[in-house]
Every structure is written in structure tokens, then in C-alpha cells.
N, CA, C and O atoms as a GROMACS GRO file, in nm:
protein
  288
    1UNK      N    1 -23.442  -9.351  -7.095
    1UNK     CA    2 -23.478  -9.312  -6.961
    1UNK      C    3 -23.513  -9.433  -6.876
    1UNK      O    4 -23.547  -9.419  -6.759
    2UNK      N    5 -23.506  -9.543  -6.930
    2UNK     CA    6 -23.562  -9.653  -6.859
    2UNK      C    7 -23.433  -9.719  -6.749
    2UNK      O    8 -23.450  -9.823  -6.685
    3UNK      N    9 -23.305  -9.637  -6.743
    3UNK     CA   10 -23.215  -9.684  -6.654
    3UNK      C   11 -23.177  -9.545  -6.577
    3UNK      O   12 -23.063  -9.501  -6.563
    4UNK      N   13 -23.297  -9.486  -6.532
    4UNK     CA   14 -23.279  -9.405  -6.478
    4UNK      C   15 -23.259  -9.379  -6.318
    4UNK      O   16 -23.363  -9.390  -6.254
    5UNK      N   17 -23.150  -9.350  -6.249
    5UNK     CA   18 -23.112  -9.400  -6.125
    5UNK      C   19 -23.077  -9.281  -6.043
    5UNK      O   20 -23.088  -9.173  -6.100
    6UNK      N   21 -23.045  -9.281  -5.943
    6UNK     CA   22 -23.036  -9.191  -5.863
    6UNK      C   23 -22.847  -9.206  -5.806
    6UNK      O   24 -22.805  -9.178  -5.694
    7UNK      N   25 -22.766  -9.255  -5.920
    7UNK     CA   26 -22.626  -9.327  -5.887
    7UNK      C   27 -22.528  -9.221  -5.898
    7UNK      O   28 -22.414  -9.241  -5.856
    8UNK      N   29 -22.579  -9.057  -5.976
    8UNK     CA   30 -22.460  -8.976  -6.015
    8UNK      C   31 -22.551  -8.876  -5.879
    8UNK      O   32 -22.658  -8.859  -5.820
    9UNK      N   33 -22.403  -8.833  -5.895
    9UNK     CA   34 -22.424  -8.739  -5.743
    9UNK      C   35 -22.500  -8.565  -5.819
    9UNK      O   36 -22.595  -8.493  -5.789
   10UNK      N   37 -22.420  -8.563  -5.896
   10UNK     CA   38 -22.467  -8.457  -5.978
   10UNK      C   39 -22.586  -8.434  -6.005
   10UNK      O   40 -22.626  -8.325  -5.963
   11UNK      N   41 -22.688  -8.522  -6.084
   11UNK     CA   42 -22.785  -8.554  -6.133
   11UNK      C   43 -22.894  -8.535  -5.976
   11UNK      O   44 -22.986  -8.454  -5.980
   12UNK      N   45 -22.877  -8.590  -5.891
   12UNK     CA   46 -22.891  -8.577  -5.746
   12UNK      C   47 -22.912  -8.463  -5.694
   12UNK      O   48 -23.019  -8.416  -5.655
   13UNK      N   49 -22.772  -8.403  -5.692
   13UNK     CA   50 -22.772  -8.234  -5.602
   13UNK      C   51 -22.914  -8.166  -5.692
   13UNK      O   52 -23.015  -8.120  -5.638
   14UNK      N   53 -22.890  -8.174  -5.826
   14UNK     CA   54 -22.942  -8.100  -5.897
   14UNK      C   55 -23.145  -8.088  -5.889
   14UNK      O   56 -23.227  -8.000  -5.912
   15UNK      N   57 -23.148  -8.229  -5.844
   15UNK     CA   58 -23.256  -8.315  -5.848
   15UNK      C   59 -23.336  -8.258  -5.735
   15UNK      O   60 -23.450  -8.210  -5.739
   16UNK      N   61 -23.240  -8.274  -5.615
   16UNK     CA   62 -23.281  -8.220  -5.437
   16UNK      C   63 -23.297  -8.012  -5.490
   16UNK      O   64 -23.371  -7.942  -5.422
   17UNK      N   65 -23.230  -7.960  -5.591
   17UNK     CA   66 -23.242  -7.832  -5.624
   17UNK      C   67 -23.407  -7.794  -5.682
   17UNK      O   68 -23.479  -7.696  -5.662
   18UNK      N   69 -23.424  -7.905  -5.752
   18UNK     CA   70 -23.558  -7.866  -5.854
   18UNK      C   71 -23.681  -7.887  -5.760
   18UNK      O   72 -23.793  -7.838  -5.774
   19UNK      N   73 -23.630  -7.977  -5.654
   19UNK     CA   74 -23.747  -8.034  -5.562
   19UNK      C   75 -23.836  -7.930  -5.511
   19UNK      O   76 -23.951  -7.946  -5.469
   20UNK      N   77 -23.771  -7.823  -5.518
   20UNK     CA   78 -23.888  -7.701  -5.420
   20UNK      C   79 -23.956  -7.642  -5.513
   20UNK      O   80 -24.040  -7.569  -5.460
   21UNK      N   81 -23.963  -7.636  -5.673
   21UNK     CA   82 -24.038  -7.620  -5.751
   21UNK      C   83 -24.216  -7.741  -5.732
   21UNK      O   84 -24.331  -7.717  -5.771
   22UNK      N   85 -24.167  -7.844  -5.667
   22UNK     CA   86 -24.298  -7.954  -5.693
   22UNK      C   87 -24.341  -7.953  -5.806
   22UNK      O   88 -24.447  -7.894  -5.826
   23UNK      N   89 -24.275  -8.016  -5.912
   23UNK     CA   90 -24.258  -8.046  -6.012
   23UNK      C   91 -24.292  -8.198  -6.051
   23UNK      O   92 -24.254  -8.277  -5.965
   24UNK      N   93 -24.357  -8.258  -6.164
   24UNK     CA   94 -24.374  -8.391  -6.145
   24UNK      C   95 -24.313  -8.441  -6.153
   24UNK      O   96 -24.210  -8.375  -6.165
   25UNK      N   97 -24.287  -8.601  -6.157
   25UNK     CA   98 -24.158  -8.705  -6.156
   25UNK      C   99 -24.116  -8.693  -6.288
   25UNK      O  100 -23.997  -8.674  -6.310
   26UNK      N  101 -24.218  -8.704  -6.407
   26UNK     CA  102 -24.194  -8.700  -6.512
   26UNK      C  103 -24.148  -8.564  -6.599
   26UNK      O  104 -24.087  -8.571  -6.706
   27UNK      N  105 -24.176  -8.470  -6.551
   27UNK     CA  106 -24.114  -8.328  -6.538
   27UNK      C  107 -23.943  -8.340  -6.510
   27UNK      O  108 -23.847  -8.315  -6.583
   28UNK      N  109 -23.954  -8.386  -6.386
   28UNK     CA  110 -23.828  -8.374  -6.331
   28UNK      C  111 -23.698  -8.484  -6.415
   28UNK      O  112 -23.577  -8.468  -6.406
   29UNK      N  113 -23.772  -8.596  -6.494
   29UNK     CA  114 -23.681  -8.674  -6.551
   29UNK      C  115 -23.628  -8.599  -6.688
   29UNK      O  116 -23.513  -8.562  -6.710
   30UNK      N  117 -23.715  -8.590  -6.754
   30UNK     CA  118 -23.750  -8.475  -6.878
   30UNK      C  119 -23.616  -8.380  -6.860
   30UNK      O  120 -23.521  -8.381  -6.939
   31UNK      N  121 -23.625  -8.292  -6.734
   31UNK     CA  122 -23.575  -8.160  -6.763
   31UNK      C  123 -23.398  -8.228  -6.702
   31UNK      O  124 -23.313  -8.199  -6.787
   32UNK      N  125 -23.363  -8.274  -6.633
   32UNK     CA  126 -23.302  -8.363  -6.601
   32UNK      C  127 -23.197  -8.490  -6.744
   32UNK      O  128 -23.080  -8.521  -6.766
   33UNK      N  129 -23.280  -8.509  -6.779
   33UNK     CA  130 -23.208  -8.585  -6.916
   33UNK      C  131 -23.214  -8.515  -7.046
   33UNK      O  132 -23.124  -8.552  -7.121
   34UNK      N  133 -23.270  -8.451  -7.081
   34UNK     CA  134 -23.233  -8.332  -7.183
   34UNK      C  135 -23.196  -8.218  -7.170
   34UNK      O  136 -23.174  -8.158  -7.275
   35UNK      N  137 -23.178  -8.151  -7.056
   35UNK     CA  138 -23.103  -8.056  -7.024
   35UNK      C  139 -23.007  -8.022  -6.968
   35UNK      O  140 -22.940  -7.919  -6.980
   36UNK      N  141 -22.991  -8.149  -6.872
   36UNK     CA  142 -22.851  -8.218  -6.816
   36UNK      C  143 -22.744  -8.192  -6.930
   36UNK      O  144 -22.636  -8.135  -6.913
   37UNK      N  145 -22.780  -8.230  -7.019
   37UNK     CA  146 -22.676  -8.237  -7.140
   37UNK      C  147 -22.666  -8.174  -7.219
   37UNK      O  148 -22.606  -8.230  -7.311
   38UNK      N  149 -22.705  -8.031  -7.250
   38UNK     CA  150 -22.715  -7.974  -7.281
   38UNK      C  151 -22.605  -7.833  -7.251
   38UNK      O  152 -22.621  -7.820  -7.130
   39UNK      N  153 -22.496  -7.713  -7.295
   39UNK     CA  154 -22.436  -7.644  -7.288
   39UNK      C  155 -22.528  -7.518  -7.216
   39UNK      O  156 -22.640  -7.475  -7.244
   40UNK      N  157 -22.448  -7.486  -7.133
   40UNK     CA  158 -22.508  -7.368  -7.076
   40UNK      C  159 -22.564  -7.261  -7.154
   40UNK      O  160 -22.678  -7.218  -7.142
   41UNK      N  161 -22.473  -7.218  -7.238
   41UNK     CA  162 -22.511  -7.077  -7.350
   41UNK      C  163 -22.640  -7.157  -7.461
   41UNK      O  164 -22.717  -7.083  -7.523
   42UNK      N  165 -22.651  -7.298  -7.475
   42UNK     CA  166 -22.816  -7.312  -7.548
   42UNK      C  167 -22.893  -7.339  -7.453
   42UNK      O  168 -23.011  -7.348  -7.489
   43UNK      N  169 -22.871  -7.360  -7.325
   43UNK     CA  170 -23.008  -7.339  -7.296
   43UNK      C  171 -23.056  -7.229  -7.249
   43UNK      O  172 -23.174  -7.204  -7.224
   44UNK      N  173 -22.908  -7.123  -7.229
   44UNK     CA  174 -22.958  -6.985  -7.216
   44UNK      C  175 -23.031  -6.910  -7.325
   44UNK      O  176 -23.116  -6.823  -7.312
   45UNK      N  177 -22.984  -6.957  -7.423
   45UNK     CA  178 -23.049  -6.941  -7.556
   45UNK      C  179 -23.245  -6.973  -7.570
   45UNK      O  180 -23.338  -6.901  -7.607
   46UNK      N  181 -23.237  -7.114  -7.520
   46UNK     CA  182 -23.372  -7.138  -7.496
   46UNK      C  183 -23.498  -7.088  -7.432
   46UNK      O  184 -23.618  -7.081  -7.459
   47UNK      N  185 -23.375  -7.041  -7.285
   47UNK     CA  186 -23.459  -6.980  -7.186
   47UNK      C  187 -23.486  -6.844  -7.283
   47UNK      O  188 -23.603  -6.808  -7.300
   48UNK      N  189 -23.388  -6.776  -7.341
   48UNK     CA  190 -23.423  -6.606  -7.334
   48UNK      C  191 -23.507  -6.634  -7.454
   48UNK      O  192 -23.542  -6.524  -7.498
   49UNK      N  193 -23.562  -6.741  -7.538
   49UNK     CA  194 -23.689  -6.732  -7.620
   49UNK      C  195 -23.797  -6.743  -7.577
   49UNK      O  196 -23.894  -6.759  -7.651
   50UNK      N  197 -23.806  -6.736  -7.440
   50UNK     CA  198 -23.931  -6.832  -7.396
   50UNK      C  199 -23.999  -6.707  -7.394
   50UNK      O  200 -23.929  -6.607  -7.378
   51UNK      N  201 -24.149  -6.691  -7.411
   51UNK     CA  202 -24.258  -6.591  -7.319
   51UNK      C  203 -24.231  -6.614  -7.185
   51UNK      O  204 -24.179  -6.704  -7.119
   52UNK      N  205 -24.303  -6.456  -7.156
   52UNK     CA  206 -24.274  -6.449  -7.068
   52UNK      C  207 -24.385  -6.538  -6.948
   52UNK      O  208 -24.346  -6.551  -6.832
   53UNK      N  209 -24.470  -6.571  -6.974
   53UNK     CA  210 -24.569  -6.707  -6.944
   53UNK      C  211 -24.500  -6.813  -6.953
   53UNK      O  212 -24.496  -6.875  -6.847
   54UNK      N  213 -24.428  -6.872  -7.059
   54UNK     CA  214 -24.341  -6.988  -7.025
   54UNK      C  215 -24.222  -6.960  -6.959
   54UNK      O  216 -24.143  -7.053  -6.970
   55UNK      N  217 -24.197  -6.903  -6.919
   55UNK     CA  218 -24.089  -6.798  -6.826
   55UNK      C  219 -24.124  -6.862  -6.671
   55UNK      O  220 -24.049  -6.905  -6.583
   56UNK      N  221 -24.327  -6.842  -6.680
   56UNK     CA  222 -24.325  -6.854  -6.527
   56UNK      C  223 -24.372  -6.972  -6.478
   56UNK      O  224 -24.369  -7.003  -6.359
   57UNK      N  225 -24.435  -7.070  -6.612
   57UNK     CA  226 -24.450  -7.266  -6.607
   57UNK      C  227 -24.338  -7.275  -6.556
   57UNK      O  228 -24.236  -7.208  -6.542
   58UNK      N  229 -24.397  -7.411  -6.520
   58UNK     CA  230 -24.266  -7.506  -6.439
   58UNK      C  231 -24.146  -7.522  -6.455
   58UNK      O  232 -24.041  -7.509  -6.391
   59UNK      N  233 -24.196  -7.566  -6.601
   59UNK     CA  234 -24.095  -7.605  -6.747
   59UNK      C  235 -23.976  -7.505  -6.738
   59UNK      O  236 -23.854  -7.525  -6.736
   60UNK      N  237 -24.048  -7.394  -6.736
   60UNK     CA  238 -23.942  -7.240  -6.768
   60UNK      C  239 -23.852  -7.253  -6.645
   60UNK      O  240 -23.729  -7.248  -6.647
   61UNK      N  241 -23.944  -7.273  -6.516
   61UNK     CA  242 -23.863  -7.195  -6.378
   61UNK      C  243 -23.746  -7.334  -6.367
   61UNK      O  244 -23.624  -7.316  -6.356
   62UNK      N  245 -23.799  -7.444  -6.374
   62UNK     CA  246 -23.693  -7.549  -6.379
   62UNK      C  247 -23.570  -7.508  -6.477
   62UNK      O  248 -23.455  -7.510  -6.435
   63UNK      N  249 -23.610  -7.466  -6.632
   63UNK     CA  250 -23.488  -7.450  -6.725
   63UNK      C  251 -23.395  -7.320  -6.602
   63UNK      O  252 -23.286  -7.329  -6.545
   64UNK      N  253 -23.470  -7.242  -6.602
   64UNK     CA  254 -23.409  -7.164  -6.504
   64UNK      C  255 -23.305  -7.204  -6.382
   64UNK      O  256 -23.191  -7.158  -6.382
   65UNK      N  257 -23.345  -7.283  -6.290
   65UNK     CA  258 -23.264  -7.312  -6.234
   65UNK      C  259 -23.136  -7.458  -6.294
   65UNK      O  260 -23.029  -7.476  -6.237
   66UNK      N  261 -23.161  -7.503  -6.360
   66UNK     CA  262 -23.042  -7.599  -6.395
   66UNK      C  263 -22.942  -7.458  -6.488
   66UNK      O  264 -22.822  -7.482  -6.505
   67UNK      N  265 -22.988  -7.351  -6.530
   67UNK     CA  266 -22.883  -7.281  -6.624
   67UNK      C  267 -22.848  -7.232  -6.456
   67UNK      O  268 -22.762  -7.311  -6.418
   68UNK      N  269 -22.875  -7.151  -6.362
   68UNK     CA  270 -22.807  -7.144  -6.236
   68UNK      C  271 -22.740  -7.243  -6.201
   68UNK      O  272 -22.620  -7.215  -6.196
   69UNK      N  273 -22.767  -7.369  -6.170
   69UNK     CA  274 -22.730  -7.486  -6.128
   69UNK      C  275 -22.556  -7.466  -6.217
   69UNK      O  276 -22.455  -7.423  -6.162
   70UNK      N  277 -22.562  -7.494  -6.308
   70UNK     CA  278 -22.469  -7.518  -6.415
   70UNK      C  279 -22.389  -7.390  -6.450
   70UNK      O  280 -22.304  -7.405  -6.537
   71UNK      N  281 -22.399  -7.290  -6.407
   71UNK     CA  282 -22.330  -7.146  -6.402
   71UNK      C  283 -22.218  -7.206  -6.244
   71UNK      O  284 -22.096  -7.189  -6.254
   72UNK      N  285 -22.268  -7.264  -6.128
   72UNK     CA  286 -22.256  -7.237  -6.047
   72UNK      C  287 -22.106  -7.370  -6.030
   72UNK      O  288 -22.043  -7.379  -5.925
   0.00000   0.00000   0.00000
């Protein structure tokens, strides 16, 4: 994570998407570099294990929108 840049456009759109959550920087790198890369159907997988409390953390609503993001 230490060459972490703002150079892919993707990474970006996605980035300006999570922004209305107010989410921390370090949140946002996190969910961003391990989930970036990640296949849609596991992290749908991930999401539909979550409680429904981690459903409504940050953590959750962010996984949430990158599996939208990445549907889309």
C-alpha cells in the first residue's frame, strides 16, 4: 500500500463513490486494495455472511457499494 496513488481512473470513480459514506482514509485504502481485487460473487459471498450490524458498519456499507460498483 505504500505506492498508493490516485493514477487508475477506476480506483478513483470508485473512491469519489465511497466518499459519501465518510469513511476514513485508512478505511478507504483497506476496502479499496483488498476488495478491488477481489471477484464479485466472493465478495457477495462475504457480504451475505455478514450480521446484520456489520451489514450497517462502514466496513459492510462500503463492501456494499464496491459489489454495486462492480455489478455496474
Amino acid at each position: 500500500m505504500d505506492n498508493w496513488n490516485y493514477n487508475n481512473e477506476t480506483k478513483t470513480s470508485l473512491a469519489k463513490k465511497l466518499s459519501h459514506l465518510r469513511i476514513s482514509r485508512n478505511l478507504m485504502i483497506q476496502c479499496l486494495e483488498v476488495y478491488y481485487f477481489l471477484e464479485t460473487d466472493k465478495l457477495q459471498a462475504i457480504y451475505d455472511n455478514l450480521t446484520a450490524n456489520q451489514k450497517k458498519a462502514l466496513q459492510g456499507r462500503a463492501l456494499k457499494e464496491i459489489i454495486d460498483f462492480k455489478k455496474d
